[in-house]
N, C-alpha and C positions, 0 to 999 in steps of 0.2 A: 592533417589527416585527409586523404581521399574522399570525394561525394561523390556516391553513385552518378550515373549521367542521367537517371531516372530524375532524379531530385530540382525540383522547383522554388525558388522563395515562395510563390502565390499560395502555396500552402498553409503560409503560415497565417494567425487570427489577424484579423484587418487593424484590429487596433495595435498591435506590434508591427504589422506594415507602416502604419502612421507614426507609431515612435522611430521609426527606420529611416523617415523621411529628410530627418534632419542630418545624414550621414549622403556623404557622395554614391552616386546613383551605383556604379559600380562593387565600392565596400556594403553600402546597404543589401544590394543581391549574394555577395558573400558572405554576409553574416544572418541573413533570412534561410540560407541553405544550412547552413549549420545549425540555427536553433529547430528547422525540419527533422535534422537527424537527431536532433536530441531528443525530441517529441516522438520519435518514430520507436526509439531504440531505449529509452530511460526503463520499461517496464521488463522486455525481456531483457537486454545486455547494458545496466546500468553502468558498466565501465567504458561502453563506446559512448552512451551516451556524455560522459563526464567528460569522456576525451574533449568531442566536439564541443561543449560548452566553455572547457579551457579556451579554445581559439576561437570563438565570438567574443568570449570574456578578451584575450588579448586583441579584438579588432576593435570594440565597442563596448568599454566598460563603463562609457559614461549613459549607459541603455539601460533604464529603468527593466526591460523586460529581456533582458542579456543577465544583466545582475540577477533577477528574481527564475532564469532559467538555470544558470549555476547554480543558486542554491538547492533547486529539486535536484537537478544530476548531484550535486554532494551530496545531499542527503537520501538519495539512494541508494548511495554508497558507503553511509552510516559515516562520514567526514563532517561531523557535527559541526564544529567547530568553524568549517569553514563555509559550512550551510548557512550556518546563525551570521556569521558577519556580509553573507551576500544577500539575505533576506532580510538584514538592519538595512543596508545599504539602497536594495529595492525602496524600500518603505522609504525611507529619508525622501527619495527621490519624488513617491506619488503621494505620500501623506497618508497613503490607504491602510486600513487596518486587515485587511483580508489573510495575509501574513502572518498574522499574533498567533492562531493557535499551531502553526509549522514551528516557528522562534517559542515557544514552549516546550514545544514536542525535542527538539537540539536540547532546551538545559537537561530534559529528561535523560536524552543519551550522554548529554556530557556529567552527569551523575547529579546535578544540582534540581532534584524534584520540588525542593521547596521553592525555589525560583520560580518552574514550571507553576504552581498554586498560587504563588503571588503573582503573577500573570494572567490568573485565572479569576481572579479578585479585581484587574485592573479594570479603567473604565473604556479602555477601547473595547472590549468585551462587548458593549453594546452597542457598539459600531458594524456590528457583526449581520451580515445576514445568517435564518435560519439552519444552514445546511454549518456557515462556521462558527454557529452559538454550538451546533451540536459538536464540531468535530472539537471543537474547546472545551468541551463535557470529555468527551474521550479522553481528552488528553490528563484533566485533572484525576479523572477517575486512574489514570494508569499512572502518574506519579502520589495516589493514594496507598496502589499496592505496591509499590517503588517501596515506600516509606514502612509495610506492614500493615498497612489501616483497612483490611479488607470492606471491613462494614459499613467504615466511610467510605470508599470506592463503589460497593453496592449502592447507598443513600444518593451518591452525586451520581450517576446513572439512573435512578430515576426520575423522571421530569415526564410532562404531557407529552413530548413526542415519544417518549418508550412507549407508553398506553395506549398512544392513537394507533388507528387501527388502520391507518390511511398507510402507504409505502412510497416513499421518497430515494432517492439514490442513497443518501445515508442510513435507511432502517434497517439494514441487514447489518451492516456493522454497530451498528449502536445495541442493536439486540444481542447480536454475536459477544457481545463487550458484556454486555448482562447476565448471559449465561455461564459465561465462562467465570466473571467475579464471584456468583454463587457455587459455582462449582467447587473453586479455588476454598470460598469457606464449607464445605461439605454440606453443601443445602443440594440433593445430586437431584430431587425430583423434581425442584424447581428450575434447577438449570435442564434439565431433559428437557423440559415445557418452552423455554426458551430458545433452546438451540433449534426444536422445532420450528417455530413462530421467525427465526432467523432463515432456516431453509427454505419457510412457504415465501420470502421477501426478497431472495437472495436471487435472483434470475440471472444475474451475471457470470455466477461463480466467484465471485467477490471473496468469500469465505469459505475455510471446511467446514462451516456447518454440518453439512450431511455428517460428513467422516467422523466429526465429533460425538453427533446422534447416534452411529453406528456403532459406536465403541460406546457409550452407554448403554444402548438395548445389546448388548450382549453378540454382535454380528462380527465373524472375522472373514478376512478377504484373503484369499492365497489365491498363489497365482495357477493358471489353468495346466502348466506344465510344469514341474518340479527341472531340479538341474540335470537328475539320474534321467528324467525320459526326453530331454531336448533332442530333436531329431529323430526320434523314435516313432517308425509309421504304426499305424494299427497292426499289421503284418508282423512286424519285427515282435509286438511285447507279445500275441498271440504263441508266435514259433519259440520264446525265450519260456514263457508256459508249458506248452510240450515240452522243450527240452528236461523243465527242473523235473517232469511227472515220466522221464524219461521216454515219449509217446515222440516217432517218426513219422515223417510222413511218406511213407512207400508208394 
């Protein structure tokens, strides 16, 4: 696949420059480029991104951070399967647990939620920093409702960081996650409270919180021009007025 001429390996995190180092100085700069474009492009057009991660994967698969960037482009491509065997693969390589709650979140899509729980029970689990203890809360709490167990889904979503009042890059989703589980069981004013408590946190856009809120409080959005007046000046729907009241302008 083609790289823009804009495109730099120096882009990329110094510690996958350093994994790089072990490859000839040339393949290294071509395959720093391509995990650029993956980074660049995984969020809005996850299919370019996969592309270019197939050809770092085919230049440098023995790259702990080639492998573990395959598996984000497949897994934003909902390609479970082939997420989970390059995020086994990543791991093998660094020993790191940072990967366990993604290799959960894969049995979820590939339909085995109970795996995702027994994985949520292991002890890499507390190998985890804060930010992947919680996203490993997520993830058990969503093959809870997988399974039907709303109320378990509610219980494993709460923990002291739903309660703290402090905001972290994960508290909007984690809140977002809470609202919505009570929603799911018809608790609607407590999920309203939270979908709140998700927008005052949410600064990114991260979530529809708002949107979600707006369809509880009873708010609908239509758009400012309907299909009948596209094109239609002020002028035009005035003279379409006189016409129906039969009124000329002489």
């Amino acid at each position: 696949m083609p790289i823009p001429e804009d495109v730099t390996g120096d882009e990329i995190d110094k510690d996958v420059r350093q994994e790089l180092q072990s490859l000839p100085k040339t393949l290294a700069e071509d395959v720093a480029k391509n995990l650029v474009m993956v980074a660049r492009l995984i969020d809005e057009d996850p299919e370019g991104a996969y592309g270019y991660s197939k050809v770092a994967l085919r230049l440098a698969s023995r790259v702990a951070a080639v492998r573990e960037a395959g598996g984000f482009a497949a897994y934003a491509n909902q390609k479970y399967s082939e997420a989970l065997a390059e995020f086994r693969a990543a791991r093998r390589m660094t020993g790191n647990a940072e990967l366990w709650p993604l290799m959960a979140d894969c049995e979820r899509g590939l339909g085995r939620p109970e795996k995702a729980l027994e994985m949520a029970g292991a002890p890499e689990v507390h190998k985890l920093d804060k930010a992947g203890q919680v996203e490993m809360r997520l993830v058990a709490a969503g093959a809870r409702r997988d399974l039907g167990q709303l109320d378990a889904a509610i219980v494993t979503l709460q923990s002291p960081e739903l309660a703290s009042s402090s905001v972290h890059p994960w508290t909007a989703r984690l809140r977002y996650a809470y609202a919505d589980a009570l929603l799911a069981a018809g608790r609607e004013s407590e999920a309203r409270e939270w979908f709140a408590k998700a927008v005052e946190s949410d600064k990114d856009g991260s979530t529809d919180a708002s949107d979600r809120l707006a369809e509880l409080d009873g708010v609908e959005f239509v758009d400012a021009f309907t299909d009948d007046d596209e094109g239609e000046t002020p002028d035009d729907s005035e003279k379409a007025e006189k016409d129906e009241k039969g009124e000329t302008d002489e």
